[in-house]
C-alpha positions in Angstrom: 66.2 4.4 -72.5 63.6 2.3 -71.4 60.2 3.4 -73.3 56.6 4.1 -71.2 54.1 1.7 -71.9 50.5 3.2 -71.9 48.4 1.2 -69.7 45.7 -0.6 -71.5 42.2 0.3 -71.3 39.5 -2.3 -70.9 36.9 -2.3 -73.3 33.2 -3.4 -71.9 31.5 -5.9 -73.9 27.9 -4.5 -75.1 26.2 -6.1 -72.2 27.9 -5.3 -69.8 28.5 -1.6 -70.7 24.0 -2.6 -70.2 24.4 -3.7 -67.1 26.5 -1.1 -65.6 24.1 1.6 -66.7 21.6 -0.4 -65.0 22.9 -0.7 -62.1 23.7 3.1 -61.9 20.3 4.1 -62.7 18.8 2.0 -59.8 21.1 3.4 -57.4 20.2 6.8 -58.5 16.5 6.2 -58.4 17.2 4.5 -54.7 18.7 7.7 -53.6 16.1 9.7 -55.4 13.1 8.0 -53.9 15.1 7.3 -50.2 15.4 11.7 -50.2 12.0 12.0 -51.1 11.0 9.5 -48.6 12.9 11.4 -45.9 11.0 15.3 -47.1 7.9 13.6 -47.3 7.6 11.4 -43.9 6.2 13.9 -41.0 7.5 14.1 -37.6 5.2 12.9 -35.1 2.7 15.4 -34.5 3.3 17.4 -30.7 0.3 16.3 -28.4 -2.4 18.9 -28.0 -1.9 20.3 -24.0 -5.6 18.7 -23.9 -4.4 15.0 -24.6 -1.0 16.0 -22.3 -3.8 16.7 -19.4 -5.7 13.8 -20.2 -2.2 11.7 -20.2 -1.4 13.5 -17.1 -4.8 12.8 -15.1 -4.6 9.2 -16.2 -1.1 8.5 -15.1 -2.4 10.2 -12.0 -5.1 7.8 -11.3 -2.7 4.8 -12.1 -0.5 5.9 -9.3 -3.2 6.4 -6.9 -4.5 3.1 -7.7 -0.8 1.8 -7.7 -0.1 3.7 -4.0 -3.5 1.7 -2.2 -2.4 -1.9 -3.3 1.1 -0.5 -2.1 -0.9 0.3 0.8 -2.6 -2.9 1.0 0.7 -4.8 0.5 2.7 -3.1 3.8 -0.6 -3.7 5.8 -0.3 -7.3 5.1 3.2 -7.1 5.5 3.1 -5.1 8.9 0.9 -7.8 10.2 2.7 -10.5 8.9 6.2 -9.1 10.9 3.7 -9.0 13.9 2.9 -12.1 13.7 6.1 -13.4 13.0 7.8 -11.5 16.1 4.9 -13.4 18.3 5.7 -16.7 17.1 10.1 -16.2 17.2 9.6 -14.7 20.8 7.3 -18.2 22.2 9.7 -19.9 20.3 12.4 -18.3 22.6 10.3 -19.0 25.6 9.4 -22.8 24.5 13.0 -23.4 24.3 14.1 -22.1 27.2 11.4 -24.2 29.0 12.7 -27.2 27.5 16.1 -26.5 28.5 14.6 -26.7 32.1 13.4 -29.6 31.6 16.3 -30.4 30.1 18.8 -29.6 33.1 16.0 -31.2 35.7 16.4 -34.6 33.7 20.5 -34.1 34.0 20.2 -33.5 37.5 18.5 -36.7 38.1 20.4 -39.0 36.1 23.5 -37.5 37.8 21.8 -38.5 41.0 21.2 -42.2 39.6 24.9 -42.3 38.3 26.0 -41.2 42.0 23.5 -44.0 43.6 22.3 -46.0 41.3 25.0 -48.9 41.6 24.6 -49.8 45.2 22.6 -52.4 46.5 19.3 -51.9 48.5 21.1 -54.2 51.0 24.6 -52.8 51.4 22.5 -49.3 51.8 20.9 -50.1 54.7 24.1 -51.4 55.6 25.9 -48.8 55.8 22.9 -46.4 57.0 23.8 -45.2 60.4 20.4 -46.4 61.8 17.3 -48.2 59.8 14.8 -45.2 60.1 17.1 -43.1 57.9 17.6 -46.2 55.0 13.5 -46.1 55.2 13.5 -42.4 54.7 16.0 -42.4 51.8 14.1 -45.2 50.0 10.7 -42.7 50.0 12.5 -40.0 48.8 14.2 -42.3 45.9 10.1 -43.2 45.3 9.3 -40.0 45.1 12.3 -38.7 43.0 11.5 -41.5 40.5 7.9 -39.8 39.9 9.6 -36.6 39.5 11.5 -37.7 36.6 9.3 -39.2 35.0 7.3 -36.2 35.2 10.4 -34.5 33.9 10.7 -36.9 31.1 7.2 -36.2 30.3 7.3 -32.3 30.6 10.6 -32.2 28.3 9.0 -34.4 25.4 6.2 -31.7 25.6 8.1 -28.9 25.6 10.1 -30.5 22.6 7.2 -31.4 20.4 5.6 -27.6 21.1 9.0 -26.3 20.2 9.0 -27.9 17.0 5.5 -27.0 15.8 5.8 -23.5 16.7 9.4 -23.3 14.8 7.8 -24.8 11.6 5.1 -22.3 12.3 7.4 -19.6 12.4 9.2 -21.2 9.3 5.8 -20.5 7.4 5.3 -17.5 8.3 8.7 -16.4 7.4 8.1 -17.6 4.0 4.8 -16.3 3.9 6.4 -12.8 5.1 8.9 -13.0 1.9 6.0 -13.2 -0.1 4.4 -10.2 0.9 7.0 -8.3 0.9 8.0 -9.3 -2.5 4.2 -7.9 -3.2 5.3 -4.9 -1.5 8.6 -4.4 -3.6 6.5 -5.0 -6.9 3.8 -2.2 -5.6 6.5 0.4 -4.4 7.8 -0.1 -8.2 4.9 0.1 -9.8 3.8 3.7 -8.3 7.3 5.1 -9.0 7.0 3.9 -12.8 3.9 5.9 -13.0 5.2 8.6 -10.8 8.5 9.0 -13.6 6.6 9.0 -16.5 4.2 11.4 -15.4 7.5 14.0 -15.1 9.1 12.9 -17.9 5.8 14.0 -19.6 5.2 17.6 -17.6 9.0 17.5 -18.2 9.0 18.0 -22.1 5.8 21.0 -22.0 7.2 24.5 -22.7 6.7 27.2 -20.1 4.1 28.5 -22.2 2.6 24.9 -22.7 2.5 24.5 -18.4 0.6 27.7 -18.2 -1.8 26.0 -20.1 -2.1 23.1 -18.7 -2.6 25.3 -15.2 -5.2 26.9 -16.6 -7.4 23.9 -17.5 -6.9 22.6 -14.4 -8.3 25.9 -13.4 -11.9 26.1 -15.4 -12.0 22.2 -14.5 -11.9 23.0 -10.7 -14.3 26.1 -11.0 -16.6 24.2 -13.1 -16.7 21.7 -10.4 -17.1 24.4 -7.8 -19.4 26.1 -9.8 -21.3 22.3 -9.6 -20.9 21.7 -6.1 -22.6 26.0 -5.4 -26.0 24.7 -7.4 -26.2 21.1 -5.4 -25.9 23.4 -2.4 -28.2 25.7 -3.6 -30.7 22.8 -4.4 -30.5 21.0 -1.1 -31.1 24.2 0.9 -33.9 24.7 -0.6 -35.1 20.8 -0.4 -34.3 21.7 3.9 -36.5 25.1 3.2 -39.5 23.1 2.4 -39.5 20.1 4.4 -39.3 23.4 7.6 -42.2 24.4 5.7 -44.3 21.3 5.7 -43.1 20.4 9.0 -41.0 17.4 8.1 -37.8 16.4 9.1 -35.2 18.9 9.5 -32.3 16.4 10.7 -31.0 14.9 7.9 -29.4 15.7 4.8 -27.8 18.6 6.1 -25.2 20.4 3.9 -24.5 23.3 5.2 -21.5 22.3 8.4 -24.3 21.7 10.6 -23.6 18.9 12.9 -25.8 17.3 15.8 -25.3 16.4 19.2 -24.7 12.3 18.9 -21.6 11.0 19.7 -20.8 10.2 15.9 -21.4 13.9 15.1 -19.1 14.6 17.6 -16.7 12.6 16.5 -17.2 13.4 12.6 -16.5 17.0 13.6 -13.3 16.0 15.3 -12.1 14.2 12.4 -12.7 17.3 10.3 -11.3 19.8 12.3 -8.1 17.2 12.3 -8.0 17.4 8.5 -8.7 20.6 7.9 -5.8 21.1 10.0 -3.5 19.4 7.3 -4.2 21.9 5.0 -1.2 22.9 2.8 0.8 19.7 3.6 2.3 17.4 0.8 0.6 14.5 -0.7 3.6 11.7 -0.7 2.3 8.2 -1.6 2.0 5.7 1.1 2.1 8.4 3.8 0.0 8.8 6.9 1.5 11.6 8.6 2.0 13.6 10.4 3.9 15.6 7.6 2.6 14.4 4.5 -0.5 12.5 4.0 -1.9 10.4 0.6 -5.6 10.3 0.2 -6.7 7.7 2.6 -3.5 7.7 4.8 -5.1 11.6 5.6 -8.8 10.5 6.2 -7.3 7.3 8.0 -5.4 9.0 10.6 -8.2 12.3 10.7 -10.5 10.0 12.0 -7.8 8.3 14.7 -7.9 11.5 15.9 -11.4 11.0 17.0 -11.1 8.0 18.2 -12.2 5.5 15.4 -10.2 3.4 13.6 -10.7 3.1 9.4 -9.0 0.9 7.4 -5.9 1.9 5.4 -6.9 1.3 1.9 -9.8 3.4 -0.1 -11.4 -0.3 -0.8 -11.4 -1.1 2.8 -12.5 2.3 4.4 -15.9 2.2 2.2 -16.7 -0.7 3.9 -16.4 0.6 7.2 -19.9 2.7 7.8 -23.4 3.1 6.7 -23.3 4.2 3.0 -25.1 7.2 2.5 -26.4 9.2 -0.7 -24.7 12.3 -2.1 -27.5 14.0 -1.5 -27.8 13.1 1.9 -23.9 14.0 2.8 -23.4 15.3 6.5 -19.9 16.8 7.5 -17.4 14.1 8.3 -19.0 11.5 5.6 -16.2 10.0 3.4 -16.5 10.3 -0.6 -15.2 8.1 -2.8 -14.0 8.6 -6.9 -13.9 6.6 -9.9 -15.3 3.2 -10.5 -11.8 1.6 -9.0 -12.5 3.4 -5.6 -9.1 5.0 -5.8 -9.5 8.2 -4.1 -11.0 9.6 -1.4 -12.0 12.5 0.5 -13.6 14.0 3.5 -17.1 16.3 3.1 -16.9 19.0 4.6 -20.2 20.6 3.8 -22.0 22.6 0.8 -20.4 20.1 -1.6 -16.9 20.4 -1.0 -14.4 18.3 0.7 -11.0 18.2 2.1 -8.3 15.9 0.2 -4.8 15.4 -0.7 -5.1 15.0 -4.4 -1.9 13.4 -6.2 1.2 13.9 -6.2 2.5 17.3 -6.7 -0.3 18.5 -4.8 -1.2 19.6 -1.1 -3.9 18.8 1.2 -7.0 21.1 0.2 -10.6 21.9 0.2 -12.3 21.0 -3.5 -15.5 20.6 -5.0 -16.5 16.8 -4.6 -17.4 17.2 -8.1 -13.7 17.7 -9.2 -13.7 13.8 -10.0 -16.7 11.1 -10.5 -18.1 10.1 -7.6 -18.7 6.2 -6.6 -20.3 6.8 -3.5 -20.2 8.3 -0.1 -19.7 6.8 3.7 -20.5 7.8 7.2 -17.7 6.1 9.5 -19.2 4.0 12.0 
């Protein structure tokens, strides 16, 4: 019977028996010091709800600022297609003048083919009388002016043709361009746009009420703001009646004159105040949704003047006018980047559509930091 050999144990020389335990203690103290990494290291710390606003407000204003050089872009763009159209449809009608020219020159040189290789002499030949050979020869005079008239009228009509089809070329191109500018803009506001809900997306219900409420005392303290300036200016009006000064200007109060501007200032503002509960939606002008200057753009097309599109174009367009010298109709603009705007509407509040996520509405003007005021010319 075949006897069972024990296996044979291996026996660790003295150093390496050392090495071994070293080895185990460092991966021990590895693990040790990677568990108390892990207790120790803090999660990020949750946002106050007064940073999330902050974040909020600020992604707001990026957008806004992102929708007006979207605006910008499609005005340049709109203009661009216009201008394109005008050039492609002469370049139709150039063309089809050169093909008349074209089919004139054909109809002479069929003519010259059909009597161009008989001889002056055998014509009057075989004319039946002399007076009609004498006839046909002026006409032939006078058909050879015409053709070269025809010649001269077709290499005209070519070289315009070609001029206004490298025209259109560049245009084309320059089209592209912009609406490349466009694409980039329209991309921008909707990366603002997402991150702002992905933000208001991660706040508790608790957390949004919160946030509401802020947005509450910030509006009321801006009201509360716009009731003193009010207050102040009436009283300003109350002492000029007293001295006997001038009672026309600076009025805060909805009073309008009887010029034509004032006439159509209060046309505007009955035309905004009108949009009253509809949705802000960048890049909109109406008639269901409006952004901030899309509204005051097409309020004031409803009186018959015509603004810019873009915040930094429409404070341009008027006499600029102090805060404290706002009439109804005057257009206010925010923040050093002239990114928003609104229409005064008397007793420091204005009618605006805010940002996204918000409606048309009447607000202190004090809600945001004013750059400076215009009265639409």
């Amino acid at each position: 019977m075949a006897s069972h050999r024990k296996p044979r144990t291996r026996v660790l020389s003295t150093s390496q028996s050392r090495t071994a335990a070293g080895l185990t203690t460092a991966a021990l103290a590895s693990v040790t010091l990677l568990s108390q990494s892990a207790q120790a290291a803090p999660s990020s710390p949750r946002p106050s709800i007064e940073e999330v606003k902050q974040k909020v407000d600020g992604l707001y204003r990026q957008a806004e600022v992102a929708t007006e050089k979207y605006n910008a872009a499609k005005e340049r763009v709109d203009h661009q297609r216009t201008t394109v159209n005008h050039l492609l449809d002469a370049a139709a009608k150039r063309a089809e003048q050169m093909n008349k020219s074209r089919r004139e020159l054909g109809t002479f040189a069929s003519a010259q083919y059909r009597t161009g290789g008989m001889d002056p002499t055998a014509q009057l030949m075989l004319a039946k009388d002399p007076q009609e050979f004498f006839d046909r020869t002026h006409l032939m005079e006078r058909l050879t002016g015409r053709q070269q008239q025809a010649v001269t009228d077709y290499e005209h009509q070519a070289a315009s043709a070609a001029r206004q089809r490298a025209e259109a070329s560049r245009s084309l191109e320059q089209l592209q361009t912009k609406q490349t500018s466009l694409q980039a803009s329209k991309r921008s506001v909707q990366t603002k746009l997402a991150e702002t809900q992905r933000l208001l997306s991660r706040l508790t219900a608790q957390e949004k009420a919160r946030l509401a409420e802020l947005e509450r005392q910030k509006e009321a303290a801006a009201k509360r703001r716009a009731e003193e300036a009010a207050r102040q200016q009436q009283e300003r009006e109350r002492q000029r009646q007293q001295n006997g000064g001038d009672t026309t200007g600076g009025q805060t109060g909805g009073q309008t004159g009887g010029s034509t501007q004032s006439s159509k200032a209060a046309k505007a503002l009955a035309f905004a105040r009108a949009q009253i509960g509809k949705p802000y939606v960048w890049g909109a002008t109406g008639p269901s949704s409006y952004d901030c200057s899309g509204l005051t753009q097409a309020a004031y097309k409803a009186a018959g003047v015509d603004l810019p599109r873009t915040t930094w174009d429409q404070v341009k367009a008027g006499q600029r006018v102090a805060t404290s010298d706002l009439q109804p109709g005057d257009l206010v603009f925010f923040f050093d980047d002239i990114s928003h705007v609104g229409m005064y509407i008397g007793n420091g509040m204005m009618v605006h559509a805010p940002h996204p996520g918000a409606s048309v509405r009447i607000e202190s003007i004090y809600v945001n930091p004013i750059y400076g005021s215009v009265r639409p010319s």
